[in-house]
N, C-alpha and C positions, 0 to 999 in steps of 0.2 A: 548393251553398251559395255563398255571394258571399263571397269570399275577402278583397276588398277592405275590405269593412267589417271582416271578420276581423284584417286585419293592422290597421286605423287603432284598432279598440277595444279591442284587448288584444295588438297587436303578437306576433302568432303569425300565422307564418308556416307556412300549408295548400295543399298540391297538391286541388282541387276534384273531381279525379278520383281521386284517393285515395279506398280505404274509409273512412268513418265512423268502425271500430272505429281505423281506425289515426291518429286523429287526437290532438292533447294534450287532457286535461281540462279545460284552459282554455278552449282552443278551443270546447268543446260549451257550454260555461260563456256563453261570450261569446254562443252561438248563442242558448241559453235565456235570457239577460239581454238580448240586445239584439239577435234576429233576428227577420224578416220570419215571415210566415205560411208564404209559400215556403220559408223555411227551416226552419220547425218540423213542415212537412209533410213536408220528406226525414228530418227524426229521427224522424220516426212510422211511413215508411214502412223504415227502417233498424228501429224497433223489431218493428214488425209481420215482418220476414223473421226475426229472430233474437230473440225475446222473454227470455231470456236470459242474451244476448251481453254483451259491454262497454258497447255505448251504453247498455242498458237498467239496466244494473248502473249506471252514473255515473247516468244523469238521475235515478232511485231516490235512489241517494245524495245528488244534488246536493239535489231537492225533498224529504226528508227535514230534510237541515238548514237549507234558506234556502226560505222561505215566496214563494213566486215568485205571487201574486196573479195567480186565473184560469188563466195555464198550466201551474203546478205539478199543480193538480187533473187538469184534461184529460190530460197528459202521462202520469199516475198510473193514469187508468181506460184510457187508449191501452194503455198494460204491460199491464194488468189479462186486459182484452179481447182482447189479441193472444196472451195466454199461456192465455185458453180456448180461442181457434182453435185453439191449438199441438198443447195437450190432448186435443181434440174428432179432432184428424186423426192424432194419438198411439194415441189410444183406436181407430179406424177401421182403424188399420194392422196394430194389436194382434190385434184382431177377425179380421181377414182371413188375419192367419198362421195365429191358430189354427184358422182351417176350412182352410187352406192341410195345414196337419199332419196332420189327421184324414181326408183326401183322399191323401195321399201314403203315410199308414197302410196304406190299403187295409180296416180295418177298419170295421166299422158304428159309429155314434157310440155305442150303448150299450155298442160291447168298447173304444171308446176310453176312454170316459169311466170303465170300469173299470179297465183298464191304468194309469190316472193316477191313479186311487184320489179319485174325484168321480163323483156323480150324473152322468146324462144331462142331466137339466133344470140343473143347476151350470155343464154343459159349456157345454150352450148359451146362457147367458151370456152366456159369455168369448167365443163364437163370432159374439154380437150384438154386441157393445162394449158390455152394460150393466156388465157389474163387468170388469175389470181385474185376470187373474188375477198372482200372484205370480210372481218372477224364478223364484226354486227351483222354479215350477209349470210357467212354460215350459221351464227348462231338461229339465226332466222331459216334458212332450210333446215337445217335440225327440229326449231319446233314446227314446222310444218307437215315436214315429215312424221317427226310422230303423232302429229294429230290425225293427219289425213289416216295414216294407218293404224290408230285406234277407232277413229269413225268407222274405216272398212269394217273391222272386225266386232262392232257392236251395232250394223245393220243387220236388221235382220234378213 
């Protein structure tokens, strides 16, 4: 960010190497009122790592109550967009544990899928990232999982 313009437009005083989140809300204020592209591209790219974080929480805020003409909008589908990426590799990860579980079971997916008290075709789902099983669902293949795969390993 260019600090200098920072301190002359609203006399806050920013280390430039500092994170984003840790900066004042004036300071972001000043960026969104009266910074460069350059500088509304590092708030974008700070929104995009943390979709959110604090930045994204203020610039939300700020463009909610002050109608910032053209950036406000952009600003707002940046959030928008960056929190489906979030979603989409949320969802991905989700996905992956729960085949991740059902591999460490030891079990065939139809005694998993029974153990957890869900179809096969329900499981596989959750195992593609189309639906996004529930907290108390994974908690529940978690312990199944590690039960079945302590039983394996203390048959004899």
């Amino acid at each position: 960010m260019t600090t200098p313009a920072l301190r002359r437009l609203r006399h806050v005083d920013v280390d430039p190497a500092a994170p984003l989140a840790s900066w004042p809300f004036e300071a972001l204020v000043a960026v969104l009122e009266r910074g460069s592209i350059r500088d509304w591209a590092i708030l974008t790219a700070e929104i995009g790592r943390d979709p959110w974080g604090p930045v994204a929480r203020q610039v939300e805020e700020y463009t909610r109550q002050e109608k910032i003409r053209g950036l406000g909008p952009l600003l707002n589908r940046a959030i928008a967009r960056a929190r489906r990426r979030a979603e989409e590799v949320e969802r991905a990860a989700v996905a992956t544990h729960v085949s991740e579980l059902v591999r460490e079971s030891g079990l065939s997916t139809a005694e998993f899928a029974e153990r957890i008290g869900t179809s096969r075709s329900r499981l596989s789902t959750y195992r593609h990232g189309r639906v996004t099983p529930s907290a108390a669902l994974m908690y529940r293949m978690e312990r199944v999982a590690a039960d079945a795969s302590r039983d394996a390993r203390t048959r004899p």
